[in-house]
N, C-alpha and C positions, 0 to 999 in steps of 0.2 A: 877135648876140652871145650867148654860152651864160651859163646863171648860174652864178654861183658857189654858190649855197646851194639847200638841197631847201624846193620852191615849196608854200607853205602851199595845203591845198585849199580849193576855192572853199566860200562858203555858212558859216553858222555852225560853231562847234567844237560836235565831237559826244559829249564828254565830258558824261555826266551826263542826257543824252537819253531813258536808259532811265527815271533815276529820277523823274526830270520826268512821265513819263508815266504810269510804275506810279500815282505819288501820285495824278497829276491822275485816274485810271481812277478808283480807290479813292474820290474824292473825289466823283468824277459822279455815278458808283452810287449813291451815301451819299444825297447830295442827291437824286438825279433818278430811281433805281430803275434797277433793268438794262436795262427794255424801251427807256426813253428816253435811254439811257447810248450814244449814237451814238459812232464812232471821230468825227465830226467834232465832236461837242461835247467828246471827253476832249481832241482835236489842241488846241481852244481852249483848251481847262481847263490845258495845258500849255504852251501859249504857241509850240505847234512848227504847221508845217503839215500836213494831212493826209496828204500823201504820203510824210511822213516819215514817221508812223506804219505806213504801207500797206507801207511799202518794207521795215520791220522784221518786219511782222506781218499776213499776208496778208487776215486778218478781223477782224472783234470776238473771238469764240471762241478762237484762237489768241493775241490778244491777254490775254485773259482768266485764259487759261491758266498764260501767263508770269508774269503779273502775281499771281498766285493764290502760285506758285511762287518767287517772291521774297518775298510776305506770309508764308507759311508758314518758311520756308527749314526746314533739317533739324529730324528730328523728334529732342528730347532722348529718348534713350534712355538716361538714366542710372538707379542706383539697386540695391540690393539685392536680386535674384530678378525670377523671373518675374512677379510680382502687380505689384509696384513699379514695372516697367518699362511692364506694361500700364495703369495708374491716372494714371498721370504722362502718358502718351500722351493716353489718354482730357484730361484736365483742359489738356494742352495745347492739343489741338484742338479744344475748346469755344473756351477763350481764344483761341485766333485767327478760328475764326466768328465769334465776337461781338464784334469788333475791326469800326469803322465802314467799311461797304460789302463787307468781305469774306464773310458769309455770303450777304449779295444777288447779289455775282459768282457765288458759287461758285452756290447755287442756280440761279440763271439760267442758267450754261452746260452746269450740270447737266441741266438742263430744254432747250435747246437742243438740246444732243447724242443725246437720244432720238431726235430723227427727222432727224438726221445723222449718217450713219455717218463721215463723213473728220472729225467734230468728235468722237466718241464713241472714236474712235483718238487721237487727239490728247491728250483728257483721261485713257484710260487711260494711255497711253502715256508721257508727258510728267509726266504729274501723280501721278497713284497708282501706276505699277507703285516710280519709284525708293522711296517709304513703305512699299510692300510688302516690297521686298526687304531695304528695311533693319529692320523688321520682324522679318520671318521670320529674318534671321541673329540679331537679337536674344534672339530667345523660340525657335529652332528648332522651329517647327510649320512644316506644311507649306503650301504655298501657299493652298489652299483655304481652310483656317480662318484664316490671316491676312486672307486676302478676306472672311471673312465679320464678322471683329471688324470690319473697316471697315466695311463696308457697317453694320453692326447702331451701331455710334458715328456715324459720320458720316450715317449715315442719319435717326438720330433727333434729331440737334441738329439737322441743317436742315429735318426736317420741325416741328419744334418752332416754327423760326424764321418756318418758313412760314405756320403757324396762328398764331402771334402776333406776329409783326412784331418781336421781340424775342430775343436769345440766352436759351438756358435757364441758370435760375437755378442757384446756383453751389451749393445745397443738392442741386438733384436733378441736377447732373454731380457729385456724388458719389454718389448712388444710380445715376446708372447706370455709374459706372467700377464700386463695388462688384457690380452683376450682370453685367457684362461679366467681372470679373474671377473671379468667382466660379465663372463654365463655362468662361473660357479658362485658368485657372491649373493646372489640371495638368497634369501633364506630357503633352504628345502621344504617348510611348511607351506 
């Protein structure tokens, strides 16, 4: 006999899956450090099964990735002028490094992706170029030097974090939004 109504799919509903997991990542890391941050131990920390993680997200790295990229979501680019827009940036992305577990992910897949190129795609790709571009349409420099204010920001809050196990203090992400800002704020013309 045919049914009448459209047949609920098997297994749990998968509404809300993602966020179950982002948290529970964010959560392991925190606790556990990224080396021992296993997809099987976030699958538990999330209450789903492993394959359900696998089936979204082919590795840890990739997982890491997304997850990084929800923590972040877009970057505020608001504000008066080119300095404003760079400084605001700057003191954003501190404040989400130092948000529990997110500079350990990010370091760690950072550190990952050196000696993986399909993860070192992934993270460019997926991760920095959409900050780049929005970026660059921002402050209209050219790719290069938007590439290098990242690299020169995000490089030095997670080496910071690296040496100390700690996000940098909010007096010296204002000392270096100001020398950041201070060689990228003229004009690129």
């Amino acid at each position: 006999m045919p049914s009448t109504g459209s047949p609920r799919p098997p297994g749990r509903p998968r509404a809300g899956v993602h966020d179950a997991v982002f948290a529970a990542t964010l959560r392991t890391v925190h606790e556990l450090g990224y080396a021992r941050a296993t997809v099987e131990r976030i699958a538990a920390a999330a209450g789903v099964a492993k394959t359900t993680v696998y089936r979204r997200w082919p590795s840890k790295g990739e997982l890491i990735v997304d997850c990084l990229l929800d923590a972040f979501g877009p970057v505020p680019l608001e504000g008066p002028g080119r300095a404003r827009i760079m400084a605001s940036a700057v003191h954003w992305v501190a404040g989400k490094i130092g948000e529990p577990g997110v500079g350990d992910a990010f370091a760690g897949v950072f550190s990952d992706a050196v000696s993986d190129p399909a993860l070192r795609r992934i993270l460019a790709e997926r991760l920095q170029e959409p900050y780049r571009i929005a970026l660059q349409d921002a402050l209209g420099e050219p790719e290069h030097r938007v590439l290098f204010f990242i690299d020169t920001v995000v490089g030095t809050l997670l080496h910071r974090m690296g040496m100390t196990g700690e996000p940098m203090a909010a007096d010296d992400v204002a000392l270096l939004a100001d020398m950041v800002v201070a060689y990228f704020a003229d004009d690129p013309a």
